[in-house]
Structure formats: structure tokens, C-alpha cells
C-alpha positions as CSV (number, residue, x, y, z in Angstrom):
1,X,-16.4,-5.3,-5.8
2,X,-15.6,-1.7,-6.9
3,X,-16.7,1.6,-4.7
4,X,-17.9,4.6,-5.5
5,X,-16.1,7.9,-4.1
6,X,-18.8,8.4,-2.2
7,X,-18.5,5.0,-0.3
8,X,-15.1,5.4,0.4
9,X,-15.6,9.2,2.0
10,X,-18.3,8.0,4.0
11,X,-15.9,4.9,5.4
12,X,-12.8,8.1,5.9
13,X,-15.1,10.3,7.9
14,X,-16.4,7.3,10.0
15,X,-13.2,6.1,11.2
16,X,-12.1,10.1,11.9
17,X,-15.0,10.5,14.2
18,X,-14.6,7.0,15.7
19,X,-10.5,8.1,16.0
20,X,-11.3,11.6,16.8
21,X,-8.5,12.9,14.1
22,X,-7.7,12.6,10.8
23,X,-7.2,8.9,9.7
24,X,-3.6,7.9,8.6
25,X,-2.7,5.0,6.3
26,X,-2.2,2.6,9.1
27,X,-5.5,3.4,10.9
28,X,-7.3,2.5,7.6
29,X,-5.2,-0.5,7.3
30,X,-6.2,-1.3,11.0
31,X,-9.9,-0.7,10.7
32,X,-9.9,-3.1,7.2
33,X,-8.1,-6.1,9.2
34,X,-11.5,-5.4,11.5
35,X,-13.7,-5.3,8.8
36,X,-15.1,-1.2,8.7
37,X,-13.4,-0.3,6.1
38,X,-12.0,-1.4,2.5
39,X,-8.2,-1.6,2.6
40,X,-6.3,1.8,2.1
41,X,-4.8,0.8,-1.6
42,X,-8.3,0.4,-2.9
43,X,-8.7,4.4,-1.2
44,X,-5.9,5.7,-2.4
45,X,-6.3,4.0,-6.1
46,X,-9.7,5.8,-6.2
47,X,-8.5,8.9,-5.4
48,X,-4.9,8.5,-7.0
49,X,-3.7,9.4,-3.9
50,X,-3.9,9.2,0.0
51,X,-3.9,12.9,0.2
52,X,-6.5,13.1,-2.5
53,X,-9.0,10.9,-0.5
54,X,-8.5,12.7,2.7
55,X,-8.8,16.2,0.9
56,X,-12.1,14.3,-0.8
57,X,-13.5,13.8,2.6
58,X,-12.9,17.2,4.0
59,X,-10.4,15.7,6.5
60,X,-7.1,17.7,7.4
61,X,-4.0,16.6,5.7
62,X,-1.5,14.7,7.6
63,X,1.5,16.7,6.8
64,X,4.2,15.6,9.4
65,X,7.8,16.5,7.7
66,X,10.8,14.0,8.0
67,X,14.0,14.7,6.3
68,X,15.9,12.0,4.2
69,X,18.1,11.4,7.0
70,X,15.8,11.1,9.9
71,X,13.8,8.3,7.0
72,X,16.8,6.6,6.0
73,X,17.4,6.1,10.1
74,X,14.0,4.6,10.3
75,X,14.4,2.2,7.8
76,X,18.1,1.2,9.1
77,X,16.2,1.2,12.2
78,X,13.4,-1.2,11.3
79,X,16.2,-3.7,9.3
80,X,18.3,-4.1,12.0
81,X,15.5,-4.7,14.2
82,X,13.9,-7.9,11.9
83,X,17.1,-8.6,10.7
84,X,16.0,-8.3,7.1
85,X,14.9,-5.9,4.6
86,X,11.8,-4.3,6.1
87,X,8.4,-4.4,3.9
88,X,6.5,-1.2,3.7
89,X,3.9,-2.7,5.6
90,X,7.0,-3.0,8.1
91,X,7.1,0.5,8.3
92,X,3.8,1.3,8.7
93,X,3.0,-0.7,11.8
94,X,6.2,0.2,13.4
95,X,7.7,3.8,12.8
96,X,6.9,7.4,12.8
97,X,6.9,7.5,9.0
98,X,4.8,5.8,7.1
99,X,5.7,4.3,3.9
100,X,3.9,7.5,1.7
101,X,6.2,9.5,3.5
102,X,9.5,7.0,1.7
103,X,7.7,7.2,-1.8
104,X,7.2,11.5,-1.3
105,X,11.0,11.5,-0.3
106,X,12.7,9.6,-2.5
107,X,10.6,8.7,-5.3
108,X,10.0,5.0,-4.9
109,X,9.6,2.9,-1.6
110,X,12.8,0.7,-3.7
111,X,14.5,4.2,-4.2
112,X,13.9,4.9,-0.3
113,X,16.0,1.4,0.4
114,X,18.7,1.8,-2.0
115,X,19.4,5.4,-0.2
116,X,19.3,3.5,3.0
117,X,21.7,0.9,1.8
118,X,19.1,-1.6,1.7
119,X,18.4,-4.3,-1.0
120,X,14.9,-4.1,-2.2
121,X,13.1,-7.1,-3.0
122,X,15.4,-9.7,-1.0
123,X,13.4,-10.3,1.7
124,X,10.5,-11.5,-0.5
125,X,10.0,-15.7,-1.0
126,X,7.9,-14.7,-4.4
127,X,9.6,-14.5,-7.9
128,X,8.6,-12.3,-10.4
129,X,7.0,-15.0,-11.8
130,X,5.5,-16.6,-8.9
131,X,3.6,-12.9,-8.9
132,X,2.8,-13.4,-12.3
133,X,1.2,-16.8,-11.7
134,X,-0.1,-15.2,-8.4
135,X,-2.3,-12.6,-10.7
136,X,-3.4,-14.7,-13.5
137,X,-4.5,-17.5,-11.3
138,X,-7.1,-14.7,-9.0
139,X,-7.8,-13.0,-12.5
140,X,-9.7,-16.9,-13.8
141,X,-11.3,-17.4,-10.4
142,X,-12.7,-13.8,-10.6
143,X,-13.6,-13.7,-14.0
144,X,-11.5,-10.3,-13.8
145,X,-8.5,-8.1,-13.7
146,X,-8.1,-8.3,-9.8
147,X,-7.3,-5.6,-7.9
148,X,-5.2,-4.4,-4.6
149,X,-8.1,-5.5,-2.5
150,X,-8.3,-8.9,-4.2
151,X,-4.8,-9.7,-3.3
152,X,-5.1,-8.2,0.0
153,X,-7.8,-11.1,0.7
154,X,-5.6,-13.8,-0.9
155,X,-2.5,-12.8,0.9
156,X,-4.7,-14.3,4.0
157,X,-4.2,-17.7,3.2
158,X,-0.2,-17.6,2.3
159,X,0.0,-16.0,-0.9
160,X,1.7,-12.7,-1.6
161,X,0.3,-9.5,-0.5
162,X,0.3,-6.0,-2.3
163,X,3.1,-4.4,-0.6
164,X,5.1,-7.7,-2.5
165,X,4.2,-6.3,-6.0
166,X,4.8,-3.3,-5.2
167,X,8.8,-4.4,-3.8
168,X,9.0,-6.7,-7.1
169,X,7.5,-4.3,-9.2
170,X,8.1,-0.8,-8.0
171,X,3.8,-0.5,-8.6
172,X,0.5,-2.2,-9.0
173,X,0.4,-0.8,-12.4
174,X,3.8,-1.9,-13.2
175,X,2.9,-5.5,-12.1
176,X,-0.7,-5.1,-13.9
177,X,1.4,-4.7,-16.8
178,X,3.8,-7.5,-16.4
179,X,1.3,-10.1,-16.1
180,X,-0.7,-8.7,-19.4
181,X,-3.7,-7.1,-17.6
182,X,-4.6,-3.3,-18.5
183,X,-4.1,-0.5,-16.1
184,X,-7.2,1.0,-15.1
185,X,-5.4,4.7,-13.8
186,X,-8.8,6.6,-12.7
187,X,-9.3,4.0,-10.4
188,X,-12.1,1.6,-10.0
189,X,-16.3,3.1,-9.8
């Protein structure tokens, strides 16, 4: 189901009044696993950003500054503490920094590991063409190119979850692409 703008700013400045601050990526995240909200990739595809949405909604701009040395610590941090590469999901439920604040840094959340020392992609159990499959398989029982949100819902029941495109890939365009679908880069209406 797509959303308008207009949806998605009315869903931002409900959780800021029911938070009583500006929303970060991880609240959103929270309040979609509880059903108030759609999940933050669908916001920030909208908007083609998370600062984009927040500035949409006339919400202040979470604009906590981390060097690449207090980041690269985090993410050493968070792998030594699974005992694996972390996932930027890993990141977002567990550090200071969220994973936005990896991909402003140092490009790419894959870039961000590399400068950490960290293999990207090794922790994941799903090929690139596993992902592939994953796509094409939810694009025949939508009738559609699926989006973030789709495989948000599928990753429920075992199958891979955005943030594993996005470590295989490096984007959900750039796995869009792989799998044959067009991009759509204003966002879904």
C-alpha cells in the first residue's frame, strides 16, 4: 500500500507528541513493530531522506555529531559483543549512533565496516541470489515491484529483511536493479 506525504507526517508528529521529542529512526522502527506507524524505510524513501521527513513534519533535526573514531568504536563495540559482524539494525537497537549516522560518515553502512575492519556481508545466511529469488518470488504474490515495507513484513516469517539487501547490495535501489525491477527514486504516492 503506498502513503501519501501527508500520511506519513501525520504518523511523525504523532509518535513526537506521544515521545515528547523528536522521533529518531529507532523510535519509528519501535512504534511500526507496535503497529502506529509504517516502517521508517518506507519514511525515509518518501522523503529521500530521514532528515527530509522530519524537516517535512516541522520536527527538529536530530543532529548529534560522532566522529569516525568514536563510530568505528561503536561498531567494534557491537562486533565483539555478538561475536559477528553487526547488522545496521544491530546498531540501531543498541548504540548511541544510529546507522544514518555510519552512511553520513563514511559514505556507505559497507564503507562504515570496512573502516572498522569489519567484513560486510558475512554475517548474512542469504546469497545474492537467494535475495534475488527472495524479490521475484513477493513481486508474483503482489502482483508488483515490492517495496521496503513488503520485505519488512516477510522478513517475519524467516526470510531476509531490508537491512540484508542493503549489506548484500549496498541499497534497495541497487538490489531493485539486480533482480530486474525499476527504481522508483521519488518514492512511492
Amino acid at each position: 500500500m503506498g502513503y501519501t506525504k501527508k500520511e506519513l507526517i501525520t504518523q511523525l508528529k504523532a509518535e513526537a507528541k506521544r515521545l515528547g521529542k523528536t522521533p529518531r529512526w529507532r523510535d519509528i522502527d519501535s512504534s511500526f513493530v507496535a503497529g502506529r506507524t509504517v516502517n521508517p524505510e518506507t519514511i525515509q524513501s518518501v522523503f529521500g531522506s530521514w532528515s527530509k521527513a522530519l524537516e517535512a513534519a516541522g520536527l527538529s533535526l536530530n543532529r548529534e555529531k560522532f566522529s569516525k573514531e568514536d563510530l568505528i568504536a561503536q561498531l567494534q563495540a557491537v562486533a565483539k559483543r555478538l561475536g559477528s559482524v553487526p547488522r545496521q539494525g544491530d546498531v540501531d537497537s543498541s548504540g548511541a549512533a544510529g546507522s544514518w549516522h555510519f552512511k553520513s560518515a563514511f559514505g556507505s553502512w559497507n564503507d562504515a565496516l570496512k573502516e572498522a575492519g569489519l567484513t560486510a556481508g558475512s554475517r548474512s545466511k542469504f546469497s545474492k541470489d537467494a535475495l534475488i529469488a527472495q524479490l521475484k518470488a513477493e513481486a508474483e504474490l503482489l502482483g508488483r515491484t515490492p517495496c521496503q515495507e513488503d520485505i519488512s513484513l516477510s522478513s517475519a516469517v524467516g526470510k531476509a529483511g531490508v537491512s540484508v539487501y542493503y549489506g548484500a547490495f549496498g541499497s534497495w535501489n541497487k538490489a531493485l536493479e539486480a533482480a530486474g525491477f525499476p527504481v522508483n527514486r521519488k518514492g512511492r504516492r
